[in-house]
C-alpha positions as CSV (number, residue, x, y, z in Angstrom):
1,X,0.0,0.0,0.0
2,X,2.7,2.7,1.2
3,X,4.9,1.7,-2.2
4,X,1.4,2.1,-4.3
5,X,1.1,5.7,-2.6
6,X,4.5,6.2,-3.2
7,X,4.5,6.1,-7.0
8,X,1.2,7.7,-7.4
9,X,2.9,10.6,-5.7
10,X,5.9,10.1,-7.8
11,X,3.8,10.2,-10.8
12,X,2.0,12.9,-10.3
13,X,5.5,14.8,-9.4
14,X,6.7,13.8,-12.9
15,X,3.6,15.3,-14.5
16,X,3.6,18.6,-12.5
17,X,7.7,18.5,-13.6
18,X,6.8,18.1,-17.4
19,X,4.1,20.6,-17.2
20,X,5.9,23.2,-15.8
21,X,9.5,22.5,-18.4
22,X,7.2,22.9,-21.5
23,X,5.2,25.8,-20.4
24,X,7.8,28.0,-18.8
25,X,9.7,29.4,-21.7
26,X,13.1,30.1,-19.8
27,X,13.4,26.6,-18.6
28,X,12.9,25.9,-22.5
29,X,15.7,27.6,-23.7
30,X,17.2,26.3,-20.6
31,X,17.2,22.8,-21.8
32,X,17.6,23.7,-25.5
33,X,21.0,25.0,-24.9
34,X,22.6,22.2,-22.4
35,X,21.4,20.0,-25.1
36,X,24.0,21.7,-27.4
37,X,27.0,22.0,-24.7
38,X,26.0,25.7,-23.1
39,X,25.1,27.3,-26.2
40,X,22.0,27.7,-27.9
41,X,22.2,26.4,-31.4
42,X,21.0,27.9,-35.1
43,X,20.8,25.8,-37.7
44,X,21.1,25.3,-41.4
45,X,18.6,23.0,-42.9
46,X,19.4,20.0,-40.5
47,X,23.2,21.9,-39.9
48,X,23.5,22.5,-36.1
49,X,26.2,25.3,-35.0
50,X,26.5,26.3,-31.5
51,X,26.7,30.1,-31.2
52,X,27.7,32.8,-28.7
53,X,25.4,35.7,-29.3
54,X,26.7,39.4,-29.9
55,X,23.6,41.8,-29.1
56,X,24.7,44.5,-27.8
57,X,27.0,47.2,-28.9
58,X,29.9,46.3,-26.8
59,X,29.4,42.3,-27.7
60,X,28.8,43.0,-31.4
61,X,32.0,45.9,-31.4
62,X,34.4,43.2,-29.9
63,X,33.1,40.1,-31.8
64,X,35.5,37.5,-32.8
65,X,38.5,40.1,-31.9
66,X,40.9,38.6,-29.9
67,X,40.2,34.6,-30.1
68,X,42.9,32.6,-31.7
69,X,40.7,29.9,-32.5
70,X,37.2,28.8,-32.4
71,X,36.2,25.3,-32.2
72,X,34.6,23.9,-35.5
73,X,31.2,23.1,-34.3
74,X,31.0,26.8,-32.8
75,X,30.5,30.5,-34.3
76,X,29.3,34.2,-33.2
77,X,25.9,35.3,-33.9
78,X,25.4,38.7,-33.9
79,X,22.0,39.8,-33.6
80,X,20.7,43.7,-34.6
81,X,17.7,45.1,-33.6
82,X,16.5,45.8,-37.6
83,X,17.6,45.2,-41.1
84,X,20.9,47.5,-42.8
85,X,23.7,46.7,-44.8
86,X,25.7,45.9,-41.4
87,X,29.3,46.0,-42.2
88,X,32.4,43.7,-40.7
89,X,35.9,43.9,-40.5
90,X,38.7,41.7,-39.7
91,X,39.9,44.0,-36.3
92,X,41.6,41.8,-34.1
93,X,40.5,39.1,-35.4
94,X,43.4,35.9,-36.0
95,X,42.0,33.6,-38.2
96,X,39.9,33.2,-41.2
97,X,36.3,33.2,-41.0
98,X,33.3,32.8,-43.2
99,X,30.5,35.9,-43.0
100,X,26.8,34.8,-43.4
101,X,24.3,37.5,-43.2
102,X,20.7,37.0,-42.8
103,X,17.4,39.1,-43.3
104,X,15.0,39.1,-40.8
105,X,12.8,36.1,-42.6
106,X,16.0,34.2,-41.6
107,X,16.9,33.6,-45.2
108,X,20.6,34.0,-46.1
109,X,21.2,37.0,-48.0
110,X,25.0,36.9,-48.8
111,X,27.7,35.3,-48.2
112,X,31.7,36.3,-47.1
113,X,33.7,33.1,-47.5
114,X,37.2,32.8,-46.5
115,X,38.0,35.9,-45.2
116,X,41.6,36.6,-43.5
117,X,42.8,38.9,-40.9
118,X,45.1,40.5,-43.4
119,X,42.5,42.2,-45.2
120,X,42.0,44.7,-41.8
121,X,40.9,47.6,-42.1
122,X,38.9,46.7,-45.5
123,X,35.0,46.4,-44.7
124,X,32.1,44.5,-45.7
125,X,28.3,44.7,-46.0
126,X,26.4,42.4,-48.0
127,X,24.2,43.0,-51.0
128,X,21.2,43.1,-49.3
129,X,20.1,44.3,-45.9
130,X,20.2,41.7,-43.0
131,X,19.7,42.0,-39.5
132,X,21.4,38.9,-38.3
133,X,25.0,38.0,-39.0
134,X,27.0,34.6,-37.7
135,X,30.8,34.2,-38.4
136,X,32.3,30.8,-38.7
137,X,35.4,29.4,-39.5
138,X,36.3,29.7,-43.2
139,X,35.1,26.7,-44.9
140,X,32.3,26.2,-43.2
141,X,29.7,27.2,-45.6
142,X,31.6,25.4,-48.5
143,X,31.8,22.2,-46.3
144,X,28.0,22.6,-45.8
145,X,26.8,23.5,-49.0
146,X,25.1,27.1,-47.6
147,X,24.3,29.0,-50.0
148,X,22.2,32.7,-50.9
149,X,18.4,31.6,-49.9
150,X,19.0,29.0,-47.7
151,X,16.7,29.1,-44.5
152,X,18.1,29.3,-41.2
153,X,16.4,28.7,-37.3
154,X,18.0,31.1,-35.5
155,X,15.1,30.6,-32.8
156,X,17.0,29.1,-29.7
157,X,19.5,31.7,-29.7
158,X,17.6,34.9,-30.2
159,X,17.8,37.1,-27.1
160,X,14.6,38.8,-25.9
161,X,16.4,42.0,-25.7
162,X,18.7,43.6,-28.4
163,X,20.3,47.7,-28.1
């Protein structure tokens, strides 16, 4: 009888735990980015990349600057708070990188492949306006098959707040 009791009560804990994951949207997130190793991830068509995400004007002015390397499953979002030809540069910056800009229907509008710190202080802005940008290591839209049009979920890294 008391192990009966016991595992309703366990059961109905379970249920009240469920409930309250799926309904409480920080929790959500939550999960979605230990799933992916601490950060959230976009992705590509079925093409996960873990990002850290640039939204404000400190985070977005530092960027990538600084980093020697960045692991190949991870790039830098950086998230604006409406569409413009957002331009990049290579400042501090020591390795090659791909630039993807997307428009705010999360469609990729251009595309910066390969792109080395030796070209600072040259900048670049796509050919359309965007309001999302991610960096990656060069080769990673080649390897990948991105391309102009391609959609892209940026939905578990999107902050709630953007200067």
């Amino acid at each position: 009888m008391l192990r009966s009791l016991f595992t309703f009560f366990l059961i109905v804990a379970a249920i009240f735990l469920i409930y309250w994951i799926a309904t409480n949207e920080e929790t959500t997130l939550t999960i979605k980015e230990f799933v992916v190793g601490g950060l959230p991830a976009i992705h590509f068509g079925n093409i996960p990349l873990r990002v850290e995400v640039a939204n404000t004007d400190e985070e977005r002015s530092r960027g990538l600057s600084g980093k020697d390397t960045l692991p190949s499953t991870q790039g830098m979002l950086f998230v604006f708070s409406y569409e413009s030809f957002w331009e990049f540069w290579m400042r501090g910056v020591r390795f090659p990188i791909d630039i993807i800009w997307i428009d705010s229907d999360f469609h990729v509008v251009d595309i910066l492949p390969d792109l080395g710190p030796e070209t600072y202080p040259n900048t670049y802005r796509p050919r359309a306006k965007a309001q999302y940008v991610v960096e990656t290591n060069a080769g990673f839209t080649e390897a990948f098959g991105i391309r102009v049009g391609d959609s892209v979920d940026l939905s578990a890294a999107l902050p709630r707040d953007v200067e």
